[in-house]
Every structure is written in structure tokens, then in C-alpha cells.
C-alpha positions in Angstrom: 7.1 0.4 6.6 9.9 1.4 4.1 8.4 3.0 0.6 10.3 0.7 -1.9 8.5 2.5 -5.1 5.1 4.2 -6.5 4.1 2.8 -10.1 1.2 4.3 -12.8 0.2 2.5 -16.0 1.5 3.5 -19.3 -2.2 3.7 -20.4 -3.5 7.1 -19.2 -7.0 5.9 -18.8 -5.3 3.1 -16.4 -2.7 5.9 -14.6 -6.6 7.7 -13.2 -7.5 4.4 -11.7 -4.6 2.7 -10.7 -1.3 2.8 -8.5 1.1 0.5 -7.3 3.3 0.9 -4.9 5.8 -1.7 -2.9 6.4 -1.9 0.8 9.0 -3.4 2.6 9.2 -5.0 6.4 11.7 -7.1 8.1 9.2 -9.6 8.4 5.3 -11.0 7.6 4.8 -10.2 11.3 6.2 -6.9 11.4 4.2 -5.7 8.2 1.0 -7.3 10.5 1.7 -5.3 13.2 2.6 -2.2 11.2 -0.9 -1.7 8.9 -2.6 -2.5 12.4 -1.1 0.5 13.9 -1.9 2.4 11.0 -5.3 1.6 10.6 -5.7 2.1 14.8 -4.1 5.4 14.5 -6.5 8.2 15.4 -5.4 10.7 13.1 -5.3 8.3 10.5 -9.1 7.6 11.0 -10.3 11.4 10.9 -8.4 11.9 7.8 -9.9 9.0 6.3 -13.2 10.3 7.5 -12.8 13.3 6.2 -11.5 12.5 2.8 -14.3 10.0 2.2 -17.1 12.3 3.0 -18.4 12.2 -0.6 -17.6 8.9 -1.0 -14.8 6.6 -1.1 -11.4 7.3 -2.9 -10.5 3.7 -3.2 -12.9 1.1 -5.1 -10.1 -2.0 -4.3 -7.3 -2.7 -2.5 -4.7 -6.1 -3.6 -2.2 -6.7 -0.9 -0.1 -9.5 -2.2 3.4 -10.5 0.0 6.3 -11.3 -1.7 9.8 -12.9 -0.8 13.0 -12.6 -3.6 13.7 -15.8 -5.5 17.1 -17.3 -4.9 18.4 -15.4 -8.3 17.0 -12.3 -7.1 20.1 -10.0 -7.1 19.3 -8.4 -4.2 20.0 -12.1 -2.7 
């Protein structure tokens, strides 16, 4: 997992409610295998635990994978 970048809406109401952020991987596979470990990871699960004790911090989650166009610039 490489952090690309974190984004907050203009709109302040928005910025309390929402962030995006942008993940990279070398492949679909790769990022598969990657947010498995992650969610398998023991010390990930007791933080979890422990942060959601009142409730959950998260109400939903999109996961959308992207590939560049051909006139991407990166390309």
C-alpha cells in the first residue's frame, strides 16, 4: 500500500463526515492480498475493537479501483 493523497471537502459540514484518500498497488491482486493482511492483522483488530467501543467511527466505506487513461500524464 502506497498513500497517494488524503482529501476533505470544501464544505465544512462535508470535511466532519467525509475523507478521501487514494491508494496505490502494483496490481488488483496485490491490493487483494494487501487489505486481507490488514484486516487479518491482530493488532489491527484490537485497535479496531477498541476504538469502536461506543460505536462505529465509519458509517460507509466506497472502494472504487482505478487504472490511468492513455492521456494520463503519468502514462
Amino acid at each position: 500500500m502506497k498513500v497517494e493523497a488524503f482529501w476533505k471537502p470544501l464544505d465544512p459540514k462535508a470535511a466532519e463526515e467525509t475523507l478521501v484518500y487514494v491508494l496505490s498497488f502494483p496490481s488488483k491482486d496485490a491490493a487483494d492480498k494487501a487489505w486481507q493482511a490488514f484486516r487479518d492483522d491482530p493488532d489491527w483488530k484490537t485497535v479496531k475493537e477498541e476504538s469502536e467501543k461506543d460505536g462505529p467511527l465509519v458509517t460507509k466505506v466506497d472502494s472504487v479501483f482505478l487504472t490511468p487513461t492513455d492521456y494520463d500524464p503519468v502514462n
